[in-house]
N, C-alpha and C positions, 0 to 999 in steps of 0.2 A: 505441723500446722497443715490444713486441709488447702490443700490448693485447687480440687477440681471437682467437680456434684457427679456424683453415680450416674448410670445410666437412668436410673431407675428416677432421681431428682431433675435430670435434666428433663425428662419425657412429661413429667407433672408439671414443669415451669411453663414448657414451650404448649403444652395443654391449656394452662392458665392464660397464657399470651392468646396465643391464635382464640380464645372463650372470648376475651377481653376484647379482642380487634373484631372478628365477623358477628356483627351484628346487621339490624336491619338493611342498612344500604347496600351492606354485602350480598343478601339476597337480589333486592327488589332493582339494584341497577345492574348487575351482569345478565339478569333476565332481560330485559329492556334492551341493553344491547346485543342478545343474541337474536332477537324478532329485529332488531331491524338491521343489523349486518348480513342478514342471510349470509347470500355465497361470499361474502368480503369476510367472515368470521375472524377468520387468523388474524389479519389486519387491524383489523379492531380489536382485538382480544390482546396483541402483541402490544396494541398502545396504554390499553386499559391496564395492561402485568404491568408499566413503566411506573405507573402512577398509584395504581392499587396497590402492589406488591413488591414493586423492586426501591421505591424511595421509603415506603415504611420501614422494610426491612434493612435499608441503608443507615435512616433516623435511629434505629435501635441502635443498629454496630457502632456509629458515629457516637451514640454519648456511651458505650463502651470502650470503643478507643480512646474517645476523648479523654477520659477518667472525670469527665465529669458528673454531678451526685443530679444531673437531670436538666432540662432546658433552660432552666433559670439560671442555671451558672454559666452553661454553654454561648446563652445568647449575649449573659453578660461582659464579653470579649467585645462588644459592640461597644458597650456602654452600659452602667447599671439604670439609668432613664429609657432607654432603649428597651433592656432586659423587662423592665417594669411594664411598659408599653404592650412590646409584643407577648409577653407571657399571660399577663390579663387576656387579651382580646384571644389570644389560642385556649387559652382553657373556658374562656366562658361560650366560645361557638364551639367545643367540642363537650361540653357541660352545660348550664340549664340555657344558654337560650339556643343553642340547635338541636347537639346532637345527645344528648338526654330525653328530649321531649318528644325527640321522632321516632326513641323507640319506644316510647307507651301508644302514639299514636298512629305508627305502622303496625305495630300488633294487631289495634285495634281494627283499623281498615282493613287491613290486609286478610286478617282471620275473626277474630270475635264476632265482629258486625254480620258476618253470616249465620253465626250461630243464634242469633237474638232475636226477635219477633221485628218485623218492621216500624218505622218510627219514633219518635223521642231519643234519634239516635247522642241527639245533645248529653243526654241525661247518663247514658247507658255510655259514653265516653267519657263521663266523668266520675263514673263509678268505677270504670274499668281500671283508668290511670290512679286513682285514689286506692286502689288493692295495691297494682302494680309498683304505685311508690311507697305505698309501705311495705312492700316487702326489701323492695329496693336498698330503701334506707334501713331495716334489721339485717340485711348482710353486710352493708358500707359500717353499719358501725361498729364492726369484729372484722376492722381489715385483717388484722393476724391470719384469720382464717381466708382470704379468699384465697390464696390454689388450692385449697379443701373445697371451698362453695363454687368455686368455677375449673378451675382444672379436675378434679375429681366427680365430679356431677352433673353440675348442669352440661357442661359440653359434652362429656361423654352423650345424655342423654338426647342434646339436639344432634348431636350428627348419627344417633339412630335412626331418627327423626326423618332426618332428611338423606339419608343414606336407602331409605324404604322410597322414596318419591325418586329419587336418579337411577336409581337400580332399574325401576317398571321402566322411566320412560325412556333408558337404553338401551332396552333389551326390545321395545317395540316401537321404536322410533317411526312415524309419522310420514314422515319424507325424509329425504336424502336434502344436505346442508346445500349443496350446488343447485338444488332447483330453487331454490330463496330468493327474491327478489329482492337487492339492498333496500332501504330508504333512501332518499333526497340525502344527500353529504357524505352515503358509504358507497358512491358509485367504484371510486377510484380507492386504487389501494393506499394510496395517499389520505386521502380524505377517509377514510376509514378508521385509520391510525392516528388523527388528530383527535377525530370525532371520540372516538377512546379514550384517548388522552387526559380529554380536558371531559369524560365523563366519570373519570376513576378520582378527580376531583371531589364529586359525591359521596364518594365513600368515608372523607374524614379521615383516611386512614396515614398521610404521611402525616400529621398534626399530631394524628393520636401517640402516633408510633414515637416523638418525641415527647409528650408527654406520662406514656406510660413506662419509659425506661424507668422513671424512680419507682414505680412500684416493683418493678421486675429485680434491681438490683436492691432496695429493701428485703427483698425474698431470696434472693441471692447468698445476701449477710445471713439472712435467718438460717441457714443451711451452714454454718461455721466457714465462709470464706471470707476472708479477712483482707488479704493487699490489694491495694489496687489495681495491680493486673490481673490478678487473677479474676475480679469482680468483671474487670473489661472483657476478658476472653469469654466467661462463662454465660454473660448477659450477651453476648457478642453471637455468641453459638444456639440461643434458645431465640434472639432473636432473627436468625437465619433460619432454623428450622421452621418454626410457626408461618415465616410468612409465605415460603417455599409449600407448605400446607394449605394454605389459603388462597394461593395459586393455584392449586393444582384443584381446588373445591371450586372455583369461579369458573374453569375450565369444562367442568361439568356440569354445571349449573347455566352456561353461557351456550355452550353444545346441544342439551338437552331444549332447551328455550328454540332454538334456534330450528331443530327436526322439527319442533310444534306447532310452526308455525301458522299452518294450516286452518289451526284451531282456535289461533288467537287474533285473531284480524281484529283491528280496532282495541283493542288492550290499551289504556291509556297510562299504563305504568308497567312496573315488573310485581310487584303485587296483583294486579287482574291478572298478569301471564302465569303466575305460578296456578293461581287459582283456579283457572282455566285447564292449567295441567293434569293438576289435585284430581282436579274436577271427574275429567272425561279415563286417567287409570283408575282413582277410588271411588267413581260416583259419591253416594251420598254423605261415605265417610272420607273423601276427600278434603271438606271443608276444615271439618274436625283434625286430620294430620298435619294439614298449613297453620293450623289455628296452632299446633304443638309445637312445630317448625320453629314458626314467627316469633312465639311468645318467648319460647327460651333461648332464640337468637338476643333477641332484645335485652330481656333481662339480665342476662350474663354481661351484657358489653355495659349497661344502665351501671351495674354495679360496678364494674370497672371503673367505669369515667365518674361516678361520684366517688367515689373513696380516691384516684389520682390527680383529679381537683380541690379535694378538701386537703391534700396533704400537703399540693404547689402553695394555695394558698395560705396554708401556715407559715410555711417558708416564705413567701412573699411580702406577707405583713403581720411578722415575728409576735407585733401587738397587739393584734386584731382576736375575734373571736378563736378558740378553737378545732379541733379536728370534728366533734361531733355538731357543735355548731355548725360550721360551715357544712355538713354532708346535709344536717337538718336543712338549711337556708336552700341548696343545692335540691333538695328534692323539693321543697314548697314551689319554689319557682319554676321546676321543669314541670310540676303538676300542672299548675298554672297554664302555661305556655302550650302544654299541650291538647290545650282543650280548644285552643284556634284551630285544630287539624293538622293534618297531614299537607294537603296541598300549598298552604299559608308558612308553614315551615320552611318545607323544600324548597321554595319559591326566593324568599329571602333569606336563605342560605347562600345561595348563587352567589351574589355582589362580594359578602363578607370571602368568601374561600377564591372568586377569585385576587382578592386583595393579599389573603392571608400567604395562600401556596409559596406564591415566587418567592417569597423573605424566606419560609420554610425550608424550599429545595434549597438555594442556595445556603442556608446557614448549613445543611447537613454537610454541601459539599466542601465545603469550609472546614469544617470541622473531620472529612474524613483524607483530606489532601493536605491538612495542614504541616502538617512534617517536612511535605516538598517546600512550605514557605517559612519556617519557624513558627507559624503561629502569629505573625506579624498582627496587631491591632489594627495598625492601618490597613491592613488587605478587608478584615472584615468590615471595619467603617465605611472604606468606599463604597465595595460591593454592594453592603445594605442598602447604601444610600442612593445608589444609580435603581436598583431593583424597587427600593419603594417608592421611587417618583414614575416606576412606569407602571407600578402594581396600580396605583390611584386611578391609571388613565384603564385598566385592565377594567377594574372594578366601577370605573365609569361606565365602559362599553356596558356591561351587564343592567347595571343599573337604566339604562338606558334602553334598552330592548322590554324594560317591564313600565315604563314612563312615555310611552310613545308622545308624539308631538311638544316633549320642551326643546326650544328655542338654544337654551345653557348648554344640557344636555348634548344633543345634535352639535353644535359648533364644538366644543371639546371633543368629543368621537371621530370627528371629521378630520380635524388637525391633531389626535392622536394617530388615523389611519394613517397618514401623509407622513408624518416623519418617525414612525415606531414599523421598523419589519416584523412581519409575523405578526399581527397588531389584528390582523381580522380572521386570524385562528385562533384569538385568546392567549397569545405568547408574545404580549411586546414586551414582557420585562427580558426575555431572553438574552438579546443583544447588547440592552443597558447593563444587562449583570453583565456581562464578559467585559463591556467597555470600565465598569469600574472596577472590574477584577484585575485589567491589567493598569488600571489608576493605580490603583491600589498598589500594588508589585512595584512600580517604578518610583511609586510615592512613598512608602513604607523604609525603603532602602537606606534615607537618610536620616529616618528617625533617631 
């Protein structure tokens, strides 16, 4: 019996993965933070690896240790109402109402719209994402094949792509990282490292990272391994690799931003920075390499996240539509969705993720320390439940900074600041998770 994938399967899996995870926001926010870390770089970049790359990569290991068959059973240690709850609300913000529809229309912003005549840009984004999801959905619905449509192609092909744009702009870098002036928040190295932090938030990527384990270990099976350890160790080990890769691609993408800065004054995202990059190494056919960049960032990760949301949700509601159904439904809606834009997205993205995060991290950490507890029920019941009543107040704050002058709002923020530490960095679940972790430990024992 096959107990372990060839060199050669593992290197196609951990392709498939890392295709699947860097997408858009993998670009367009490590840019954004290297303009405004300047000389604090490391700092910020150290907090952004915590949350970009070191909790994704953790959410993969965690449902291969677990041995569980993906988040829905993982979460269901809480509770199967619970499981219900949160595995909806993670799969549709990482699926059609975010992060689906931000990458047809960060393509578009970020690349297309330069290539098009001025104007009617309504129209010409609705054309654009109307390609983009049908192609979308012809590769979602021959999951069979995607490590052939994304670890064999398309990513090889985008990190050509973008392997031609990091190359120019570190071999003639602009300035030197130490003459950078931080932004307001990256003065200190402190404030640098939060700022990070809760920027790697954007990226969708610990969310993702537990929801694409079923695809990874689905592909796993297909490759003849069969016991569940071995399923663990091998999904364990492709997801180590990928994300150790994705790090090391933000690194230079985060670096390079960063010498350029020069260039990019006033950049109101990491989309204009890259663009501005493109720009000033490839003049004219700069626009055109970002436009290749972008697209097949996108597109790879689109496909990903519809075919391992159509498949959660089969699993979820055993009764319900379909796998092609739901990939169908799945791309109507991010069509849709994505014709509000880029900025209207991102925007209200914010509140949901910071809500989602803290249940996230903390289920992973659960789930990769549970040996030192048995596994207790009770340990995960408390913990969730002290983490979602400060996720709420989390996701107040956010909500709040886009709602200026309510009255609700403001009085709830205030009397979160006051009795939640960490509470005005965006981290008051932290405390409450540890307080019902050790609820939890002490409460559990007599179960």
């Amino acid at each position: 019996m096959k107990r372990s994938l060839t060199f050669k399967e593992t290197v196609a899996i951990t392709s498939m993965l890392f295709g699947m995870f860097f997408g858009a926001g993998n670009l367009i926010f490590p840019a954004k933070l290297g303009i405004d870390a300047g000389s604090s770089i490391w700092s910020a970049f150290f907090g952004v690896f915590v949350t970009a790359v070191g909790i994704p990569m953790l959410a993969v290991v965690a449902l291969g240790l677990s041995r569980s068959e993906g988040v829905v059973e993982l979460s269901g240690r809480v509770s199967k109402n619970y499981s219900l709850f949160f595995c909806t609300l993670l799969y549709l913000t990482i699926g059609p109402l975010f992060a689906i529809p931000r990458c047809a229309s960060t393509a578009f912003t970020v690349g297309a719209v330069k290539l098009l005549p001025a104007g009617h840009e309504g129209l010409f984004l609705a054309l654009f994402s109307l390609v983009f999801f049908a192609a979308t959905l012809y590769f979602s619905l021959k999951p069979g094949g995607i490590m052939t449509w994304i670890g064999k192609w398309l990513n090889p092909v985008f990190l050509l792509f973008l392997a031609v744009l990091v190359i120019a702009a570190l071999l003639r870098p602009i300035t030197g990282v130490s003459s950078v002036t931080p932004a307001a928040g990256y003065e200190t190295a402190g404030g640098a490292f939060f700022r990070g932090f809760l920027e790697g938030y954007n990226t969708l990527d610990a969310l993702a990272g537990l929801a694409f384990g079923i695809v990874v270990i689905d592909v796993v099976r297909s490759h003849g391994i069969q016991q569940p350890e071995d399923i663990a160790s091998n999904t364990a080990k492709a997801g180590i690799f990928s994300c150790l890769f994705m790090g090391l691609i933000y690194l230079f993408i985060t670096l390079i931003c960063a010498q350029s800065a020069p260039i990019c004054e006033g950049a109101a995202n990491g989309g204009e920075v890259l663009g501005l990059i493109a720009d000033h190494f490839f003049h004219a056919a700069g626009s055109v390499l970002l436009t290749a960049i972008v697209t097949f960032a996108c597109l790879k990760t689109a496909i990903g996240l519809v075919t391992s949301c159509s498949k959660a949700f089969v699993d979820m509601f055993p009764k319900g539509p379909g796998y092609n159904l739901w990939a169908f439904i799945f791309s109507v809606v991010s069509f849709g969705i994505a014709n509000f834009g880029l900025s209207s997205i991102v925007a209200w993205c914010v509140p949901v993720l910071m809500f989602l995060y803290p249940l996230a991290i903390t289920l992973v950490l659960l789930a990769l320390f549970g040996k030192a507890y048995g596994n207790r029920r009770g340990v995960y019941v408390w913990t969730t439940a002290f983490t979602l009543v400060a996720a709420v107040f989390d996701m107040i704050g956010a909500v709040s900074g886009m709602v200026p002058g309510s009255a609700l709002l403001g009085t709830l923020t205030a009397f979160a600041g006051k009795v939640l530490p960490l509470y005005s960095l965006g981290l008051g679940w932290v405390c409450p998770a540890v307080l019902g972790f050790i609820v939890g430990l002490i409460v559990s024992r007599w179960d």
